[in-house]
C-alpha positions as CSV (number, residue, x, y, z in Angstrom):
1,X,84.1,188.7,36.7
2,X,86.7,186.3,38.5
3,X,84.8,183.1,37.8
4,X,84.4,184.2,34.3
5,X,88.0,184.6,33.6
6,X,88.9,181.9,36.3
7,X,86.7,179.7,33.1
8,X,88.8,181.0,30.5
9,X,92.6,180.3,32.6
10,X,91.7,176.5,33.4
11,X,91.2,176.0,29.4
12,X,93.8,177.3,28.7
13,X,95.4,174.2,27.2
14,X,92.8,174.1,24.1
15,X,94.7,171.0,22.7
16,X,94.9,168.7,25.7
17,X,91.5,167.2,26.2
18,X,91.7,166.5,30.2
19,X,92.3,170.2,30.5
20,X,89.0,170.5,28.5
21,X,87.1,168.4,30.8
22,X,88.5,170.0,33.8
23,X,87.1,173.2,32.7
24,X,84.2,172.4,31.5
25,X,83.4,170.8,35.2
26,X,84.8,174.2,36.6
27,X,82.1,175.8,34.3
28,X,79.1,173.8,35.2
29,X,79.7,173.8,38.8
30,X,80.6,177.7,39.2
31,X,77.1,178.3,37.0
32,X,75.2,176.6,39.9
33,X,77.4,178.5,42.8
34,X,76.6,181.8,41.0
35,X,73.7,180.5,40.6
36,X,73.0,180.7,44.3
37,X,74.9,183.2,44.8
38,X,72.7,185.6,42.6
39,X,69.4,183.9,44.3
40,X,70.8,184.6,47.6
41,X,71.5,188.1,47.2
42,X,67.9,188.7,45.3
43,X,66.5,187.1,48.4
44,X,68.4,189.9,50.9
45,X,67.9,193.1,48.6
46,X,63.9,191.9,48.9
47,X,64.3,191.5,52.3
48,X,66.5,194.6,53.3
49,X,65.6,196.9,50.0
50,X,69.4,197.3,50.0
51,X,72.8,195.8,48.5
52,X,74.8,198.3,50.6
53,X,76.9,196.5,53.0
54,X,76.6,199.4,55.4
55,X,72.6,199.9,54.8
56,X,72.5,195.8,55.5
57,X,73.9,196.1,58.7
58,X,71.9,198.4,59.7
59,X,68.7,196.7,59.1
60,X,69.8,193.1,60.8
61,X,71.1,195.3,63.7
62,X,67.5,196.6,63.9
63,X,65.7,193.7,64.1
64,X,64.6,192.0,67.6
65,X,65.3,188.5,68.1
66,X,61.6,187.3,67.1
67,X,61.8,189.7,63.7
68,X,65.2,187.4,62.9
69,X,63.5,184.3,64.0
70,X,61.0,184.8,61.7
71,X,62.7,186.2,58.7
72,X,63.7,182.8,57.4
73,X,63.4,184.3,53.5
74,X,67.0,186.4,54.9
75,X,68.4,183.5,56.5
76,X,67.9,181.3,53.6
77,X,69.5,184.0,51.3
78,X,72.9,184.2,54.1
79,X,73.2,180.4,54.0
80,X,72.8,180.4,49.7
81,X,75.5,183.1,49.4
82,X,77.8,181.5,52.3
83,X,77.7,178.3,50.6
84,X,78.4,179.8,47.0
85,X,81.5,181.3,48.8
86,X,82.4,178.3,50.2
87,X,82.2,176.7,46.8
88,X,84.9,179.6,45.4
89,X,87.2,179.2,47.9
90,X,87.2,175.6,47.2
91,X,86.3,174.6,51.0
92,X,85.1,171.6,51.3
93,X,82.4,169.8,51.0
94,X,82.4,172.0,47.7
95,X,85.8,171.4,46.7
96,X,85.1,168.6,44.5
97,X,86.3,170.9,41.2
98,X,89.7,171.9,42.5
99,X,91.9,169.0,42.1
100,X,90.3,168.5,38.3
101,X,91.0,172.2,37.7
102,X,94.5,172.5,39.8
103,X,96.0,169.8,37.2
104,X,94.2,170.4,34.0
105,X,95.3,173.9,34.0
106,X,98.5,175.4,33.0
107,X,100.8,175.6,36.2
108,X,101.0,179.4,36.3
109,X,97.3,179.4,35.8
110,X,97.4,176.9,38.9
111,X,99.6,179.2,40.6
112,X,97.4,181.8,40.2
113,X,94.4,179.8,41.3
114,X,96.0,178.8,44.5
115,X,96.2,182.7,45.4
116,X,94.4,185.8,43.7
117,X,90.8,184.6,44.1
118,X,91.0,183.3,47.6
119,X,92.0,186.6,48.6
120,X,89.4,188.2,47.2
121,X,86.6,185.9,48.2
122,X,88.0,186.2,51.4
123,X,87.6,189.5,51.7
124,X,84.0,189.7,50.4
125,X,83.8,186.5,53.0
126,X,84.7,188.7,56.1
127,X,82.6,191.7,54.6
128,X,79.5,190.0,54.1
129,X,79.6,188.0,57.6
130,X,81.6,190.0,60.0
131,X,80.6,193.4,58.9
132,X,76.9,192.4,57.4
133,X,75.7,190.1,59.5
134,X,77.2,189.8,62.5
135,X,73.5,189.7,64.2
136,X,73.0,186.5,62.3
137,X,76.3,184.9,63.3
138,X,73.7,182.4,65.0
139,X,72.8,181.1,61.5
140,X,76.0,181.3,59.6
141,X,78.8,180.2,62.1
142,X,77.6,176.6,61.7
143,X,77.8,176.7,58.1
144,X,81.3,177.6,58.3
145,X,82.4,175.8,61.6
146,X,80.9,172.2,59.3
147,X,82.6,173.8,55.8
148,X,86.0,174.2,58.3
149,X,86.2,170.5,60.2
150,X,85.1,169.3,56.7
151,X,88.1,170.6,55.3
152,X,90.5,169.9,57.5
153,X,89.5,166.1,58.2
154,X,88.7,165.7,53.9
155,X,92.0,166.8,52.7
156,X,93.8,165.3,55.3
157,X,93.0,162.0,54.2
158,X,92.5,162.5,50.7
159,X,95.9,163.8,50.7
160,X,97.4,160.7,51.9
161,X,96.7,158.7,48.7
162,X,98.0,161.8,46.4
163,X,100.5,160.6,44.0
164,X,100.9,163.9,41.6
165,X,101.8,167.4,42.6
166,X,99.6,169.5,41.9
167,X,96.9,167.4,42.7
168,X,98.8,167.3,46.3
169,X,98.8,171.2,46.7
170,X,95.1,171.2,45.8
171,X,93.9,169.2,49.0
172,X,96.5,171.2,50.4
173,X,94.6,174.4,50.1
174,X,91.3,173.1,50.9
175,X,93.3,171.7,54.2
176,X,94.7,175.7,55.1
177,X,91.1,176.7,53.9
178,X,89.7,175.0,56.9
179,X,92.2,176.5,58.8
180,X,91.5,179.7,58.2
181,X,87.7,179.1,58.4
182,X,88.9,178.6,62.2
183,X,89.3,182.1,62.8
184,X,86.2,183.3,60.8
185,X,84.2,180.9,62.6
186,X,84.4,182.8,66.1
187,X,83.1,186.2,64.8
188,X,85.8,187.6,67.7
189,X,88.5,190.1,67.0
190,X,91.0,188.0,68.1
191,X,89.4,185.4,65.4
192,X,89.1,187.6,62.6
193,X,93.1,189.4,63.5
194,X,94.3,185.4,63.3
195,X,92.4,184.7,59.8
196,X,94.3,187.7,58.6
197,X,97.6,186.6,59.6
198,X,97.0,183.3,58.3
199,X,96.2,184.5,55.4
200,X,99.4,186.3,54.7
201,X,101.4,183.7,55.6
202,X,99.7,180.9,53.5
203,X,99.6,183.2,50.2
204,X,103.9,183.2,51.1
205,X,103.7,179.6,51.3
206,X,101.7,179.3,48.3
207,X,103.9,181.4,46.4
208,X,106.8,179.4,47.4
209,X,105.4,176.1,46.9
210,X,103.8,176.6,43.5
211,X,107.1,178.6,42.0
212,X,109.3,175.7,42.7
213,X,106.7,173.6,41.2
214,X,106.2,176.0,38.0
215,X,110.7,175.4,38.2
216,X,110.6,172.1,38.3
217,X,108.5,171.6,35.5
218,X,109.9,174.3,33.3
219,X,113.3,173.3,33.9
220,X,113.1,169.7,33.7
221,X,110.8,170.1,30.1
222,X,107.4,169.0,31.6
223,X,109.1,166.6,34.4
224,X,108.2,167.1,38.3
225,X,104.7,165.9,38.1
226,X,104.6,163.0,40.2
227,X,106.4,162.7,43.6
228,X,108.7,160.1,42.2
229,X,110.4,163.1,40.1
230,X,111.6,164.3,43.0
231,X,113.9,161.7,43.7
232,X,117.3,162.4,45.2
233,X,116.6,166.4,44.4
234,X,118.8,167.1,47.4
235,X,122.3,165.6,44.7
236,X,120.8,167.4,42.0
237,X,119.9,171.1,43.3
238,X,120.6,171.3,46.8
239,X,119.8,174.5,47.3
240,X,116.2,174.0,45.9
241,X,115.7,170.9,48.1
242,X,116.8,173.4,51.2
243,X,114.1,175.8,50.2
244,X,111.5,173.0,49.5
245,X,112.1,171.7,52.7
246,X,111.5,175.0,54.9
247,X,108.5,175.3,53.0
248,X,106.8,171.5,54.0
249,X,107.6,171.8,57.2
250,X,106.3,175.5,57.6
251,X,102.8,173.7,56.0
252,X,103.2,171.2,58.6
253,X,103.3,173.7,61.0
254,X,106.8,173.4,62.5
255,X,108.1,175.7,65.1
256,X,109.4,178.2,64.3
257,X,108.3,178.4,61.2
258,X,106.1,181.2,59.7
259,X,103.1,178.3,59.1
260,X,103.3,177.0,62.9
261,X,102.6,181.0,64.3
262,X,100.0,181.3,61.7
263,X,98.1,178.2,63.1
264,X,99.1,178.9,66.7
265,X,97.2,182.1,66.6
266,X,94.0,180.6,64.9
267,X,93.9,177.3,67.8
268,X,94.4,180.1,70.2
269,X,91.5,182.4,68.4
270,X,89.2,178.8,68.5
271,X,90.0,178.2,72.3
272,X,89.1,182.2,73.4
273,X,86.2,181.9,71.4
274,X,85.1,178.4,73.0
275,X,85.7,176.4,69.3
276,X,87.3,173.6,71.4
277,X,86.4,170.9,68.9
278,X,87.7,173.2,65.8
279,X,90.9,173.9,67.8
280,X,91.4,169.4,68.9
281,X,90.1,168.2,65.2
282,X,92.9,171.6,63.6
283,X,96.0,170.0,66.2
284,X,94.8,166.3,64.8
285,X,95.1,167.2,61.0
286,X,98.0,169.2,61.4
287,X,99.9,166.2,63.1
288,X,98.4,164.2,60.0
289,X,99.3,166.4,57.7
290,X,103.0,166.7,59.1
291,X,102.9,163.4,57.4
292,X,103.0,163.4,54.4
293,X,104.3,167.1,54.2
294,X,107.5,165.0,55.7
295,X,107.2,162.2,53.0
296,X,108.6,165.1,50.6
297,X,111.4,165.1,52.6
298,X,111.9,161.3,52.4
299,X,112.0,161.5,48.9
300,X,114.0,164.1,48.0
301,X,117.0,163.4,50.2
302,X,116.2,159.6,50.5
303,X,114.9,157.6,47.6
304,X,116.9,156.9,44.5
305,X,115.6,158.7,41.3
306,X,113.7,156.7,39.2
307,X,115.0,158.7,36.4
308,X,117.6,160.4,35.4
309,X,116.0,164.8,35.6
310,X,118.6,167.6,34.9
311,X,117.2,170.7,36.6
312,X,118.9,174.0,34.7
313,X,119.3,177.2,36.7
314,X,116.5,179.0,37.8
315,X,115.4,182.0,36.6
316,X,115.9,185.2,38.1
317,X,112.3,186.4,38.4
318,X,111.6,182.5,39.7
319,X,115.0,182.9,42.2
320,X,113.8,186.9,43.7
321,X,110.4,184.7,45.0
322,X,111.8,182.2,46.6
323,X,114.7,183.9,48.1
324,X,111.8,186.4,49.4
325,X,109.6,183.5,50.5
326,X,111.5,181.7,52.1
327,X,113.3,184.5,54.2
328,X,109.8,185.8,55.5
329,X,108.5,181.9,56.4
330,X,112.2,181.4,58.3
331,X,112.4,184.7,60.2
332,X,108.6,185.7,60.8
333,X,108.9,184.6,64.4
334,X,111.5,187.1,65.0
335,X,109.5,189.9,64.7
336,X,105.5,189.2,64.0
337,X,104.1,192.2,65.9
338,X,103.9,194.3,62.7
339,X,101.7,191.8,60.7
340,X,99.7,191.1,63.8
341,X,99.1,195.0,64.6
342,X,98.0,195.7,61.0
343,X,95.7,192.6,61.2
344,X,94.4,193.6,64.3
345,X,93.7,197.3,63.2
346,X,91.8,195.7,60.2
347,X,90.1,193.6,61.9
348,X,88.6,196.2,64.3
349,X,87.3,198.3,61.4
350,X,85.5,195.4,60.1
351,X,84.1,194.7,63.0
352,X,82.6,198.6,63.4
């Protein structure tokens, strides 16, 4: 039902022909992720005689180590499904549709994109591994531990050569996917409690991000698509260059921003769990990344415009979020044992 819907969102621009293409490559590659999706989960209710998640685990935590080795029919149905969540939650090397999709659509549609269905993948994601087939975690950790470096080292790069926004924030959030596919890749408490977090703090993030984005382009009457647009933002809305500017270097993972605890936690996760290489390849990216998270910076307080752009006030719906944003990524540090309690308690149940 998401992808369905997610099919209708990125075509939404009906008149504009690269929006048209851009969906109709989201269409074509989510029919061959549901594709194995669907075969994957036929393959583990013939095995199992179940689609209970509860009844599943059961039956994996039943089998001996020779009955696992030999059930290749529900290991091959684990990998289909892990890689068809993969593809949804745009890790790479199944990202490919994202940045297409990210620009064709409308920026709300973006927005929404960037947010809603990762967190429920994610969920289904911790559900079907962590609670499902933890017994298995043999078989699937290396899926995700190659989906994870592949994300972070991928949009790393790619996003050097980024010219346009929104194509940016898409390699972006397959870059934070891979982050978060840190913690999920050590099957640990600890792992799982840091995924969570992160999770919390990038959808902030996101939020922030993308609603200065969606004010940039509404206010400026389609402007604040390419980097260049951004020039000398700091003379014309100071206070929006402030909040952009806590934002970049809270992706980059600045202390003491929210985004430098979130990643803190998931390195620490890797290293408990042994992930050593996840953990070296994360701290390389992020110090990467800080790059061109930084160049945003340049821009907007040192190059001259290359037009003139009049950005109007902001909305008040638009203003609430980033005020709310922006408080929680500056002062999370103060006080994070809430989030991490609650993360921690959820984490535990999944793991039971």
């Amino acid at each position: 039902m998401i992808s369905l819907s997610s099919y209708v969102l990125a075509t939404f621009k009906r008149q504009s022909a690269f929006s048209t293409e851009s969906g109709l490559k989201y269409f074509l590659l989510g029919a061959f992720s549901s594709g194995l999706l669907l075969f994957g989960t036929a393959l583990i209710y013939g095995i199992t005689g179940s689609t209970n998640f509860g009844q599943i685990s059961l039956f994996v935590a039943g089998l001996s180590d020779l009955s696992i080795a030999m059930s290749s029919g529900l290991i091959t149905g684990v990998i289909f499904i892990g890689v068809a969540l993969m593809f949804k939650i745009t890790a790479a090397p199944f990202h490919m549709w994202a940045p297409d999709v990210y620009e064709g659509a409308p920026t709300i549609v973006s927005t929404f994109f960037a947010v809603v269905p990762k967190i429920a993948i994610l969920g289904f994601l911790l559900r079907f591994f962590v609670a499902s087939f933890y017994d298995l975690a043999d078989f699937w950790q290396q899926l995700v531990i190659f989906c994870s470096l592949s994300s972070m080292i991928i949009a790393s790069l790619v996003a050097l050569r980024q010219r346009k926004l929104k194509r940016f924030f898409a390699y972006s959030s397959v870059g934070h996917v891979g982050y978060l596919l840190v913690g999920c890749s050590t099957g640990t408490t600890e792992g799982i409690t840091s995924m969570l977090v992160y999770t919390i703090i990038y959808i902030v993030m996101t939020m922030n991000a993308w609603t200065l984005i969606l004010s940039l382009e509404l206010e400026s009457h389609g402007r604040g698509t390419y980097f260049t647009d951004l020039g000398y933002l700091s003379r014309i809305n100071p206070l929006l260059a402030i909040t952009f500017t806590m934002t970049l270097l809270s992706m980059a993972g600045v202390p003491p921003l929210a985004g430098f605890c979130a990643k803190m936690y998931v390195f620490f996760a890797a290293m408990e769990g042994s992930m050593y290489l996840l953990a070296l390849v994360g701290v390389l990216t992020s110090v990467i990344g800080a790059f061109y998270y930084i160049r945003f910076i340049k821009i907007m307080y040192f190059e001259k415009m290359v037009s003139w752009s009049f950005f109007d006030q902001i909305s008040r719906e638009k203003s609430i979020i980033l005020g709310c944003t922006t408080i929680f990524i500056l002062t999370f540090f103060l006080y994070p044992s809430t989030l991490m309690i609650t993360a921690h308690q959820l984490a535990l149940t999944l793991s039971i």
